[in-house]
Residue frames as qw, qx, qy, qz and C-alpha x, y, z in Angstrom:
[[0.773, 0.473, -0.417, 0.068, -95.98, 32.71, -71.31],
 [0.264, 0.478, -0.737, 0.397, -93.74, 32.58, -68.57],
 [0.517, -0.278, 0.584, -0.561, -95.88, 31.17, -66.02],
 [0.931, 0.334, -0.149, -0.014, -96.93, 28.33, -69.08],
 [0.541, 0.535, -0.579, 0.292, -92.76, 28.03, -68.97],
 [0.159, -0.410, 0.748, -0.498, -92.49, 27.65, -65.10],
 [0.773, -0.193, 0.440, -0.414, -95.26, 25.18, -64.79],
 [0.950, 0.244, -0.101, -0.166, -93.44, 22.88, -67.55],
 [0.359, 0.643, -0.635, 0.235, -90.22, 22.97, -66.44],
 [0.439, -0.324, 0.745, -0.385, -90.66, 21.21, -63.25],
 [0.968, 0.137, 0.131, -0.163, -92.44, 18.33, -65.37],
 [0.774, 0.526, -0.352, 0.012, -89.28, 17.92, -67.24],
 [0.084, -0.592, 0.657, -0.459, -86.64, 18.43, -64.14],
 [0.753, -0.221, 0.452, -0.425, -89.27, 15.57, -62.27],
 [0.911, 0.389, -0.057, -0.127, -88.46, 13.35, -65.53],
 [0.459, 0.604, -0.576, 0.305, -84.52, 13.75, -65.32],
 [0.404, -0.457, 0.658, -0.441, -84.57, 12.88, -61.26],
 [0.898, -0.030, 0.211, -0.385, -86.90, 9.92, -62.17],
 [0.849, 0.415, -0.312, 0.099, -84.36, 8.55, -64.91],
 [0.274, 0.708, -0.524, 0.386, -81.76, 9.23, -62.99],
 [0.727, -0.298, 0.344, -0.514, -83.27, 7.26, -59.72],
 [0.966, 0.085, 0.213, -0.123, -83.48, 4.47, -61.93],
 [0.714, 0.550, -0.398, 0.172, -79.77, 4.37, -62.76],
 [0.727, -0.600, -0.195, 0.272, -78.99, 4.42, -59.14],
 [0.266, 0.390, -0.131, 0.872, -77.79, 7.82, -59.08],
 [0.326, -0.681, -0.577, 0.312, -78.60, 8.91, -55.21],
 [0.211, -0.584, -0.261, 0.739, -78.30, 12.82, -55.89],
 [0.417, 0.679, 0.515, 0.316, -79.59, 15.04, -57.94],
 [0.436, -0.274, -0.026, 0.857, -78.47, 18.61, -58.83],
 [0.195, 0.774, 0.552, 0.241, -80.80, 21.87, -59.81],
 [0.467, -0.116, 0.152, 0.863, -79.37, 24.00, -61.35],
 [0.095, 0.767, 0.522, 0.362, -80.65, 27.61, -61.86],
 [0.289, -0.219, -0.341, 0.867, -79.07, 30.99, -60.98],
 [0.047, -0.792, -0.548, -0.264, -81.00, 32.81, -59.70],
 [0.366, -0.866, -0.006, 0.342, -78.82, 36.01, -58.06],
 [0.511, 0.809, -0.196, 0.213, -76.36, 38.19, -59.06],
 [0.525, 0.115, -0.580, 0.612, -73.27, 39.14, -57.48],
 [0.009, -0.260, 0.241, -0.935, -74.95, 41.62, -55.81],
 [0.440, 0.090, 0.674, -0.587, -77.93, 39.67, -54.78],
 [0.442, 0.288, 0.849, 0.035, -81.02, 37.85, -55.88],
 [0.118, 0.281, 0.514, 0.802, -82.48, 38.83, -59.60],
 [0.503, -0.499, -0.540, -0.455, -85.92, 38.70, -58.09],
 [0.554, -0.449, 0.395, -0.579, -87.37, 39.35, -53.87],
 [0.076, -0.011, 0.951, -0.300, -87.60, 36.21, -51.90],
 [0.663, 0.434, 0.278, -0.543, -91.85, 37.19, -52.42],
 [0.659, 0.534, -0.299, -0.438, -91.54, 37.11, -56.03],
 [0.388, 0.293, -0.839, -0.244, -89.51, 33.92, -56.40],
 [0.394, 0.096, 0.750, -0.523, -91.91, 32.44, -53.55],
 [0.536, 0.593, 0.124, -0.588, -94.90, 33.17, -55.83],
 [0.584, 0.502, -0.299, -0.564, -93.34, 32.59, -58.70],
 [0.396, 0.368, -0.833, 0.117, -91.03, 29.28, -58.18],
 [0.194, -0.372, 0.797, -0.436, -91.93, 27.96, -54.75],
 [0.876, 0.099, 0.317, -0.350, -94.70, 25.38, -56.02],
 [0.727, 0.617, -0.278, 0.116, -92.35, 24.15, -58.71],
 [0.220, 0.546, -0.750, 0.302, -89.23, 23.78, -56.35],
 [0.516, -0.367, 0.678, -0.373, -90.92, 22.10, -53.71],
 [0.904, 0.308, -0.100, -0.281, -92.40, 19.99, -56.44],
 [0.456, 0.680, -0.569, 0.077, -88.60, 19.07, -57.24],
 [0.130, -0.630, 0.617, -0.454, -87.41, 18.73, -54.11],
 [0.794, -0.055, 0.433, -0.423, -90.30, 16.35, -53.23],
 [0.778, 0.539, -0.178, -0.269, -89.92, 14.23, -56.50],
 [0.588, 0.362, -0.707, 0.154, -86.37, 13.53, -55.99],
 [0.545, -0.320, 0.449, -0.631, -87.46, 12.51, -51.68],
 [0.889, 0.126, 0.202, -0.391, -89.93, 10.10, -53.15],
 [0.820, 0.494, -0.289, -0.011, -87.18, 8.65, -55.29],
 [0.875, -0.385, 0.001, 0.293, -85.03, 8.18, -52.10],
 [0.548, 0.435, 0.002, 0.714, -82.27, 10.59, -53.77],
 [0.303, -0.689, -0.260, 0.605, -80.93, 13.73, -51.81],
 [0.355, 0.729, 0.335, 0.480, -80.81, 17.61, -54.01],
 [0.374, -0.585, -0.088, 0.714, -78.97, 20.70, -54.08],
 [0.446, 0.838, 0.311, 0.054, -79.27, 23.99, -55.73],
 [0.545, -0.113, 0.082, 0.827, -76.63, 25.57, -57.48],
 [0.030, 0.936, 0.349, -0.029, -77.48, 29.07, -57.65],
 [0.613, 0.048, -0.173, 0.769, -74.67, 31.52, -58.46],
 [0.109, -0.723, -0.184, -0.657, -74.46, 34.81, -57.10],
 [0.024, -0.147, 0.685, -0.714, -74.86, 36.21, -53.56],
 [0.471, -0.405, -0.656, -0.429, -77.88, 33.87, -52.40],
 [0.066, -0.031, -0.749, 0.658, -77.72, 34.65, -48.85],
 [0.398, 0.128, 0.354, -0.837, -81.19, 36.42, -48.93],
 [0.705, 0.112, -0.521, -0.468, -82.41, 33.04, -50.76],
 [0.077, 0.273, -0.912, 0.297, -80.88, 30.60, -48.29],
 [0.330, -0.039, 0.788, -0.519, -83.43, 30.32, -46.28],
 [0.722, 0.458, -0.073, -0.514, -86.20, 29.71, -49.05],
 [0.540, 0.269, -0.797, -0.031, -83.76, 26.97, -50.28],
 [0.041, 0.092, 0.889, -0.447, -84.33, 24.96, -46.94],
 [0.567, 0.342, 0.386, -0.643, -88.20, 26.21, -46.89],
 [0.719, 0.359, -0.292, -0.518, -88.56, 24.60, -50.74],
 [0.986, 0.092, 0.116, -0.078, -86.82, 21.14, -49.59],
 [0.465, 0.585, -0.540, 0.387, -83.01, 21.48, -50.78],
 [0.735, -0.656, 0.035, 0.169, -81.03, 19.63, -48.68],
 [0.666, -0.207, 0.160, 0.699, -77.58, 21.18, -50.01],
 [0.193, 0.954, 0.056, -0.221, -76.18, 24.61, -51.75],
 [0.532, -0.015, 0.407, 0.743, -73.30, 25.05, -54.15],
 [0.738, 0.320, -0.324, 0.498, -71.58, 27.06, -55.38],
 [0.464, -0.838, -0.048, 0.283, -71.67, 29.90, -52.49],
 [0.750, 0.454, 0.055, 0.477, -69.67, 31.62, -54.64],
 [0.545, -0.581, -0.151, 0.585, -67.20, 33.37, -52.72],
 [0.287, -0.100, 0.134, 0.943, -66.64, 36.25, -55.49],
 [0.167, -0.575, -0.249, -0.761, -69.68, 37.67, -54.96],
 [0.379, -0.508, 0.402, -0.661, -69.46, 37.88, -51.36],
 [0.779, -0.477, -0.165, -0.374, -70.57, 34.81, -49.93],
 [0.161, 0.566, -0.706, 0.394, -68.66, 33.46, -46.80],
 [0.554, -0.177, -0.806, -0.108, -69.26, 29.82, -45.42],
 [0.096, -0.259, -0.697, 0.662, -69.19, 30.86, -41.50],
 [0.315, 0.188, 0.201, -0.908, -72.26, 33.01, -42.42],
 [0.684, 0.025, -0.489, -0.541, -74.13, 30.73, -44.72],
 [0.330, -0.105, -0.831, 0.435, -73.16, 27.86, -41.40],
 [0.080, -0.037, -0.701, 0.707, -74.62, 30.09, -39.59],
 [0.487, 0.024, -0.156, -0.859, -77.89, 31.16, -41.48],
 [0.896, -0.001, -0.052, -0.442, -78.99, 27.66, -42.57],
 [0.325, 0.491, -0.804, 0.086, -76.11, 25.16, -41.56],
 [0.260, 0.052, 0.903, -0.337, -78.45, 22.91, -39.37],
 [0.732, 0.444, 0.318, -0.408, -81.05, 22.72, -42.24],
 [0.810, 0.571, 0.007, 0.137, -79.24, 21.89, -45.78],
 [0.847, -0.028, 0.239, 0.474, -75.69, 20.98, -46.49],
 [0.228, 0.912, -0.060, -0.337, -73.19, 23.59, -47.73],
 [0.762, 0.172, 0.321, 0.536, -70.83, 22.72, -51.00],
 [0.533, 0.714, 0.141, 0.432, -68.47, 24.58, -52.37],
 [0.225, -0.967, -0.067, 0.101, -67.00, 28.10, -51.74],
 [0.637, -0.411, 0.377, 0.532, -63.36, 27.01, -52.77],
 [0.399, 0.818, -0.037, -0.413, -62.51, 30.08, -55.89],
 [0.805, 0.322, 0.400, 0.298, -62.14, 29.34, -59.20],
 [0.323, 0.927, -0.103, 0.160, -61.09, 32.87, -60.59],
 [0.099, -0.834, 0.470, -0.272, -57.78, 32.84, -58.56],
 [0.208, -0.605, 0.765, -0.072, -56.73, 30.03, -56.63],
 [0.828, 0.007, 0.545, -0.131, -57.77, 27.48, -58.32],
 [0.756, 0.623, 0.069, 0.188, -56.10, 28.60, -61.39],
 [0.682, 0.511, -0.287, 0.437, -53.19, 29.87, -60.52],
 [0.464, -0.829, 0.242, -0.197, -52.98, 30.00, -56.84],
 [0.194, 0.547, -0.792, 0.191, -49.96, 28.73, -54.80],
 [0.519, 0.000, -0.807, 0.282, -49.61, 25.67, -52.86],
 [0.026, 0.165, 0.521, -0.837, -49.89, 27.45, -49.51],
 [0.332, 0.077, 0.182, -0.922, -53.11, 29.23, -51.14],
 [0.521, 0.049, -0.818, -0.238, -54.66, 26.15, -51.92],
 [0.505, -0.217, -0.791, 0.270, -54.17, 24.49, -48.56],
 [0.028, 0.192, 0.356, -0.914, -55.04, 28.16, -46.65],
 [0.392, -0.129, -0.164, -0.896, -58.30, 28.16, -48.46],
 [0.614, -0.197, -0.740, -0.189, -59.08, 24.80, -47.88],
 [0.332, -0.059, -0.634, 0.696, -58.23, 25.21, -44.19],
 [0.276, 0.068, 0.260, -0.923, -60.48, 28.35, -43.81],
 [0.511, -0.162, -0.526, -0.660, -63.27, 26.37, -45.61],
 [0.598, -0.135, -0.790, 0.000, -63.25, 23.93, -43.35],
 [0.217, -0.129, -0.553, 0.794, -62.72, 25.87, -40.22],
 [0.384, 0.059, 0.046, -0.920, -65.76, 28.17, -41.21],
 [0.630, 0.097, -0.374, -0.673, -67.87, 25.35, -42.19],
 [0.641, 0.213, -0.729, -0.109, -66.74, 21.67, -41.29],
 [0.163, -0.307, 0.594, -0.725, -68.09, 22.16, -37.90],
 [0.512, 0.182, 0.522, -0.658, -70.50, 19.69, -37.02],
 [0.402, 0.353, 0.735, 0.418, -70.49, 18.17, -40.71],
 [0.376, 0.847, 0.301, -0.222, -73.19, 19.71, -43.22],
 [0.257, 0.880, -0.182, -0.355, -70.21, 20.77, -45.55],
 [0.890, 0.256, 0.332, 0.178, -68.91, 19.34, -48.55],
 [0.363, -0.673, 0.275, 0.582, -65.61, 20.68, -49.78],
 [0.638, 0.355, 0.538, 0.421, -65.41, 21.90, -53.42],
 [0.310, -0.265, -0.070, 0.910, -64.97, 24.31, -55.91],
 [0.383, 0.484, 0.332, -0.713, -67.41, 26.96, -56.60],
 [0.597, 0.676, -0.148, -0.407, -67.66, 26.59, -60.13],
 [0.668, -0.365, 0.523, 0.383, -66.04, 24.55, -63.04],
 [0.492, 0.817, 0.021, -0.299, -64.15, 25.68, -65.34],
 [0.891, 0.431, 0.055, 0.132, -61.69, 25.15, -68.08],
 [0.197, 0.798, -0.369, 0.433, -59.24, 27.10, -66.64],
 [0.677, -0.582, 0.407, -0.193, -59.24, 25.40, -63.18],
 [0.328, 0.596, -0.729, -0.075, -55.66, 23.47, -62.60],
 [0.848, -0.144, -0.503, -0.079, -55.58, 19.87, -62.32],
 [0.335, 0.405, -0.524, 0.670, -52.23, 20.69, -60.31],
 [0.159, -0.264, 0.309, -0.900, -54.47, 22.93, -57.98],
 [0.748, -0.173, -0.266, -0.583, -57.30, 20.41, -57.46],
 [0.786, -0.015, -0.584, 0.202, -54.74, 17.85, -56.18],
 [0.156, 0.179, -0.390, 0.890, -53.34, 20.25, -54.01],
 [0.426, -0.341, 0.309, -0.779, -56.65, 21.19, -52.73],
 [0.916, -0.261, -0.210, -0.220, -57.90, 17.06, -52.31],
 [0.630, 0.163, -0.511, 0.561, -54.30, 16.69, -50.29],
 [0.190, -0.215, 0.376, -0.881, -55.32, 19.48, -47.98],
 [0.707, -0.268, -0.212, -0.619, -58.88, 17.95, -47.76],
 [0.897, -0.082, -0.433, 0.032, -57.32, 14.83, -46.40],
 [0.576, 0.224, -0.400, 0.676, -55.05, 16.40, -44.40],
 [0.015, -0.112, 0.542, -0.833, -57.14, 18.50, -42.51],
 [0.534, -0.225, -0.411, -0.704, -61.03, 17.11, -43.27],
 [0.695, -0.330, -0.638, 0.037, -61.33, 14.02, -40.90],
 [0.488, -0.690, 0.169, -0.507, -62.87, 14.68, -37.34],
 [0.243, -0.836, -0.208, 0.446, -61.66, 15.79, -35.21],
 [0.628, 0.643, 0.083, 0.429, -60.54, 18.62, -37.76],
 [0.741, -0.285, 0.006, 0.608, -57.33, 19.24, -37.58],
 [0.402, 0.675, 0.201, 0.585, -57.45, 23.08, -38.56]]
């Protein structure tokens, strides 16, 4: 049953990229956690084996459709990274920074194969951080990441709790220290 479930899901996922192509939407998001905080549910083997004809399928699909794709995976995906790049992702989100991940290390794993988004926390400073911790996270994102490009500044997750307040605050900092040469 579950291998019957993994080989139809990529038909449908290939159907949403296709529709979505044709609305002249150039990116496509795939979405599927697949780690905890503590790491991936499943080995790099096993999700090889079990996923990696089915993602690359994806990956390819939206390619052919001229569109670019990232996987959101929560969790600590470091010991996925590279398997994202090997299946065709050319971005990652959320790198979710409460469960360990840290952009200078995910730069440094795969940051000259696939784009990194995200990493900017929702549990804390995006809900009720200060000013200062706003612009100090935004800063470190950038500094750990915004070397060389490949990193898109957002926050890990969204949620109903996250402050408009604290979003403005963190697209003021983006502008304030994003544009190369970065000013961090």
């Amino acid at each position: 049953f579950v291998r019957r479930l993994i080989r139809f899901y990529p038909d449908l996922c290939c159907l949403f990229i296709e529709a979505a192509a044709d609305a002249g939407i150039p990116g496509y998001c795939y979405g599927d956690d697949m780690s905890y905080r503590s790491g991936p549910m499943f080995s790099p083997r096993v999700f090889e084996e079990l996923f990696g004809d089915s993602l690359r399928r994806i990956t390819e699909t939206a390619h052919a459709q001229g569109m670019k794709i990232i996987v959101h995976s929560c969790g600590n995906t470091y010991k996925l990274l590279d398997w994202f790049a090997d299946c065709g992702f050319d971005g990652v989100h959320p790198l979710e920074p409460t469960a360990g991940m840290e952009l200078a290390e995910g730069k440094r794993m795969v940051g000259e194969r696939m784009a990194l988004v995200g990493n900017i926390d929702v549990s804390h400073v995006l809900v009720d951080g200060s000013r200062e911790e706003v612009f100090s996270a935004v800063k470190q994102a950038i500094r750990d990441a915004g070397g060389g490009g490949g990193y898109i500044l957002a926050p890990n997750h969204s949620h109903g709790t996250v402050s408009v307040e604290r979003l403005r605050w963190m697209m003021e900092a983006a502008h304030q220290y994003g544009k190369y040469p970065l000013a961090v």
